[in-house]
C-alpha positions in Angstrom: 42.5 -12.7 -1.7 39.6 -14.8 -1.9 39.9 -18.7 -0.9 39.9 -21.1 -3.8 36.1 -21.8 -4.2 34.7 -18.7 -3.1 34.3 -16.4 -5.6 34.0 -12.5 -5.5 31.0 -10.8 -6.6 27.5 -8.9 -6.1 25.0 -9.5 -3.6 21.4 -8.1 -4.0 20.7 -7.4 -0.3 18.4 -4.6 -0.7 14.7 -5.9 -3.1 12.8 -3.6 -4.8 9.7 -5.2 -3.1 8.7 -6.3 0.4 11.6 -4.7 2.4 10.9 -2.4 5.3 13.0 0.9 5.2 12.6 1.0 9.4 15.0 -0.7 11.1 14.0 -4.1 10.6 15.1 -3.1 6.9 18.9 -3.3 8.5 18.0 -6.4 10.0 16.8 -8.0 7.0 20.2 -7.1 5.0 22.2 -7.9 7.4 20.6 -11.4 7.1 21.1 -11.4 3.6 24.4 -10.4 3.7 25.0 -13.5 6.1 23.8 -15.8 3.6 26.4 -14.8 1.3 29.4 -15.3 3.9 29.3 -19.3 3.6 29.4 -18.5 -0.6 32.1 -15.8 -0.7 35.0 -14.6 1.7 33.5 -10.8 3.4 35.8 -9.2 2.2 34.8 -9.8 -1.6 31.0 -9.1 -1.3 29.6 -6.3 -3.0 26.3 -4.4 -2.2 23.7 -4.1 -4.6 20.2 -3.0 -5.0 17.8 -4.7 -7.2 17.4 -3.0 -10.2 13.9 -2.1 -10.0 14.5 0.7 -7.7 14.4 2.9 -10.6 10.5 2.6 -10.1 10.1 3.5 -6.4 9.4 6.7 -5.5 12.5 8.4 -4.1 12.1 9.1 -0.7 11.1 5.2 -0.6 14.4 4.2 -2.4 16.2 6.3 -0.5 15.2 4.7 2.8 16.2 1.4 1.5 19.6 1.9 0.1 20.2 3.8 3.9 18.8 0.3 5.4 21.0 -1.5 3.2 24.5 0.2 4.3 22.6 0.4 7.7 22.8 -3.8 7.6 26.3 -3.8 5.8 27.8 -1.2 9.0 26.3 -3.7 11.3 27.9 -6.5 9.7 31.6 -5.0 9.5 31.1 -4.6 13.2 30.2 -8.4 13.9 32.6 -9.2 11.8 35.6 -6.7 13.1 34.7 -8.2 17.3 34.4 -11.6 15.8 38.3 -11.8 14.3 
């Protein structure tokens, strides 16, 4: 259950534009998933893509949706040692 004030909802962690599909892509969602945490309770943040993804090519979507649950792995694990 989320704490009073911190609401459940989606995050956009993965942009159509600018984000590397290497792993610094993981990197930069995990950081973007670690902005949310002061916002929202983990457990009630859900991944999202922007929307424009529809107008990547594939192969380049593709690579960032993998670096987005690439970040969202790593920050389940921080998250698991740090409890």
């Amino acid at each position: 259950m989320s704490p009073p004030g911190r609401p459940k909802g989606e995050y956009r962690s993965a942009e159509r534009e600018g984000t590397p599909m290497s792993p610094p892509g993981r990197h930069r969602s995990r950081a973007r998933i670690r902005r949310a945490l002061p916002y929202m309770a983990a457990e009630n943040i859900i991944l999202a893509p922007d929307c424009g993804m529809k107008y990547l090519p594939r192969e380049t979507a593709l690579g960032k949706l993998k670096a987005m649950v690439a970040g969202a792995a790593i920050m389940r694990a921080e998250l698991s040692r740090a409890a």
